[in-house]
C-alpha positions as a printed Julia matrix, in Angstrom:
232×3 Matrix{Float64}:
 187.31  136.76  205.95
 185.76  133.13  204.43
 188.46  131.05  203.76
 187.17  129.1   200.63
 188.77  128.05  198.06
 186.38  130.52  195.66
 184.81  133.56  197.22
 182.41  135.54  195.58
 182.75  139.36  196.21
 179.44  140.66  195.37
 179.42  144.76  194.73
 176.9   147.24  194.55
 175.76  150.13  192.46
 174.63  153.51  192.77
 171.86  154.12  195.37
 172.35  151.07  196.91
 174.64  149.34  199.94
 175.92  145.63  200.9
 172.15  145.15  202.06
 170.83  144.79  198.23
 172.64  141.08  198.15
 171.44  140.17  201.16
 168.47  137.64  199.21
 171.58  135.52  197.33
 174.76  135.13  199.91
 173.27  132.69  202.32
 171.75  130.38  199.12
 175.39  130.63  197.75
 177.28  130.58  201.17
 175.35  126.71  201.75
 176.81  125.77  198.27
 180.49  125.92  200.01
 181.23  129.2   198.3
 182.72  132.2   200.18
 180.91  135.57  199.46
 181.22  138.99  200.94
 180.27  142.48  199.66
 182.63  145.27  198.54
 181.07  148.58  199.63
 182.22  151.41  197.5
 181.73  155.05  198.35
 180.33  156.11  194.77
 182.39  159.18  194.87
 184.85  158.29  191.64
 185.58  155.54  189.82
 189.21  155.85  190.8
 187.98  155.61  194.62
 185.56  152.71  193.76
 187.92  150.58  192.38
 190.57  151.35  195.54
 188.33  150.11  197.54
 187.3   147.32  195.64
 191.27  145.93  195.39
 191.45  146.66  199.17
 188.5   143.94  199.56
 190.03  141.6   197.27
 193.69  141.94  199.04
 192.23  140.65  202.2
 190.52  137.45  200.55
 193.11  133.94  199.84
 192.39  131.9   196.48
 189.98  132.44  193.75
 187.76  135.12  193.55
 184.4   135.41  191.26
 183.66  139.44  191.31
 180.03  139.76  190.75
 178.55  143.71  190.15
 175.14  145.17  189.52
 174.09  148.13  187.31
 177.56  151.11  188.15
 179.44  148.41  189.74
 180.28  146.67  186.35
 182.43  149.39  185.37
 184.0   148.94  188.9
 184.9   145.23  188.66
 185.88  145.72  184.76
 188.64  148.31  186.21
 190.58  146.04  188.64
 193.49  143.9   188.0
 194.18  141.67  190.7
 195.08  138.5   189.09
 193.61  135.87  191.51
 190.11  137.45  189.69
 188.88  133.98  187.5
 185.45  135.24  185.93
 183.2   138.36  186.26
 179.38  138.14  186.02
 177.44  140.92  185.22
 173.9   141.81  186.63
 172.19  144.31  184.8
 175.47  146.32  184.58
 177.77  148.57  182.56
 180.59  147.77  181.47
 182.82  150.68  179.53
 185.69  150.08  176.94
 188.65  151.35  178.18
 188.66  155.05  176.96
 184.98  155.12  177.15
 182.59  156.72  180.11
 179.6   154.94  182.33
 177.79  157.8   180.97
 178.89  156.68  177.27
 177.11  153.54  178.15
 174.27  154.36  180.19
 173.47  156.84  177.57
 173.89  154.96  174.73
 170.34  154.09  173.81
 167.06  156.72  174.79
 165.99  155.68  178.06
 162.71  153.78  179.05
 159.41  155.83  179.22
 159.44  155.12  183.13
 163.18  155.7   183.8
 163.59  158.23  186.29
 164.8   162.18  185.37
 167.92  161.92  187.57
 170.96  165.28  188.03
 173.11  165.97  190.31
 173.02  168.45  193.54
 174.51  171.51  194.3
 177.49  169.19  195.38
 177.66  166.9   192.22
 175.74  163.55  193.94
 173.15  161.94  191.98
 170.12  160.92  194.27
 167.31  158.5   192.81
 163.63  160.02  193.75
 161.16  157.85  195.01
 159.55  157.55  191.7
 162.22  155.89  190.35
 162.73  153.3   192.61
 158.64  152.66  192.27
 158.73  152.05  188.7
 162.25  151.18  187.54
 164.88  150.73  189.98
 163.24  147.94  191.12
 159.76  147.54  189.91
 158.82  144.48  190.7
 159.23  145.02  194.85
 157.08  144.83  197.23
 155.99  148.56  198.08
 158.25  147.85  201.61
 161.31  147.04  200.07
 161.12  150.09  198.03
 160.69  152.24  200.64
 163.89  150.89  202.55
 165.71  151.14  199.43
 164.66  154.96  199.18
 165.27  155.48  202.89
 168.84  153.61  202.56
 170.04  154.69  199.1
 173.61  156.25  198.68
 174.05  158.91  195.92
 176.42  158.79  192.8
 178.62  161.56  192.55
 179.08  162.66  188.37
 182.7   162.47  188.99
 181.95  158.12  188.43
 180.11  158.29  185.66
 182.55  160.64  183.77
 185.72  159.17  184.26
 187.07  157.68  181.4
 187.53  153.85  182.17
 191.15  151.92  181.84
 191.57  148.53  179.67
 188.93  146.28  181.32
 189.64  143.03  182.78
 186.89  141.13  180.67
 189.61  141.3   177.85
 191.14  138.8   179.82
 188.49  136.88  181.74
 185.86  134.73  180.95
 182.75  136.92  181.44
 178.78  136.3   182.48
 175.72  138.66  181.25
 172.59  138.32  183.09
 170.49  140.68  180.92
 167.04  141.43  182.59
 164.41  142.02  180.12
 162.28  144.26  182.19
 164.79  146.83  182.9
 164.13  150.51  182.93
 166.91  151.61  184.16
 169.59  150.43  181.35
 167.95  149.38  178.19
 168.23  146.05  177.27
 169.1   146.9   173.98
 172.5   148.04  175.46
 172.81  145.3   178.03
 172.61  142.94  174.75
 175.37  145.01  172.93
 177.77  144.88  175.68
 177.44  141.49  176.76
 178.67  140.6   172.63
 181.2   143.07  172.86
 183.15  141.34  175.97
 181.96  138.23  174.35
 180.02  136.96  177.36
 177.88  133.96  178.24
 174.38  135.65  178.26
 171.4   134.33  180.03
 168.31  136.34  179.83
 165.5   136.54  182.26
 162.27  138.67  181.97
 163.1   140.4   185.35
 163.64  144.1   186.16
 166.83  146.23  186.97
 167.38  144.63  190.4
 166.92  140.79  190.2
 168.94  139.99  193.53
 165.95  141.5   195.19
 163.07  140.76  193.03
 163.97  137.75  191.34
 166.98  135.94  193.83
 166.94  132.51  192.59
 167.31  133.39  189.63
 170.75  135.46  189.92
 172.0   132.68  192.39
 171.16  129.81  189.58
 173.33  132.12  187.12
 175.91  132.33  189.3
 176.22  128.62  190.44
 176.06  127.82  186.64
 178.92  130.56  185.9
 181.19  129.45  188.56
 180.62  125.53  187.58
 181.51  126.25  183.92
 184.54  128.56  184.6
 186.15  127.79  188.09
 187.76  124.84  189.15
 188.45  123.89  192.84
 192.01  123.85  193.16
């Protein structure tokens, strides 16, 4: 594991893997910074957030934990005390009491949002169609055909557990809202970043801005990180 004196642990959300950062770790790893990815299995929030504090156990000083779209309800749910800030990309983040599905639900979806269920065995799976027009829009048509071909399915179980006190009571928190999301309205991305009382920066990018728009999440980040962690 990167032995820096902040590490970033980056973590995904549903359909996707460790591969969806890979645009922002080496701009942030030549900054000094220490990043690696949490991958989470998606089949509970309970199990997410295991394996989340099993990542975080194995990393020494600071940590920055840094989640997309499900994943916010993820980071929001640990309590490892070396955690210093939490910046949100286009994510959820629940109440304590409250479901993702509380929050992903919370405003009518975009016209172009995808019709999503579960199977026969409760996992969510994104069609094609949805990573074409709002997973991640602005892609080129080769990246979203990896993305289909690589995507790991949500079980219900996650998005139906009720969440625990989240740690952004306690922690300075981040908001990258992306204006051209389809996936979670930006209307709701808005009312949770004032609810945590979070330092929002908006960009007019879609769902999934560490692939579409990377220098863009990595300048949030750097600026995040300057204003809120100091190098012991």
């Amino acid at each position: 594991m990167p032995n820096s004196k902040i590490t970033l642990v980056l973590v995904h959300g549903a359909w996707a893997e460790c591969a969806s950062w890979t645009k922002i770790i080496l701009p942030l790893q030549k900054q000094g910074l220490g990043v690696v990815c949490a991958p989470i299995p998606l089949t509970s929030l309970s199990d997410d957030v295991d394996a989340l504090d099993r990542m975080l156990a194995r990393i020494e000083g600071d940590i920055v934990l840094v989640a997309h779209a499900y994943a916010g309800a993820v980071i929001g749910a640990t309590k490892n005390e070396r955690v210093k800030l939490l910046v949100y990309v286009a994510a959820l983040a629940p109440d304590e009491g409250e479901t993702v599905a509380d929050i992903f639900y919370r405003e009518p979806p975009h016209p172009q949002a995808p019709k999503l269920g579960p199977d026969d065995n409760g996992f969510i799976w994104m069609p094609p169609e949805g990573f074409e027009h709002a997973f991640a829009q602005n892609a080129d048509p080769d990246v979203k055909s990896v993305l289909f071909a690589t995507q790991r399915p949500i079980n219900v179980k996650c998005i139906q557990e009720k969440a625990p006190r989240p740690l952004w009571k306690g922690r300075p928190a981040w908001f990258l809202v992306a204006e051209n999301d389809r996936m979670i309205p930006v209307k709701t991305q808005h009312f949770q970043a004032a609810r945590m009382g979070a330092m929002v920066r908006t960009h007019a990018v879609d769902h999934s801005p560490m692939l579409t728009a990377p220098n863009v999440v990595v300048d949030v980040l750097l600026e995040a990180i300057r204003s809120n962690v100091k190098e012991t």
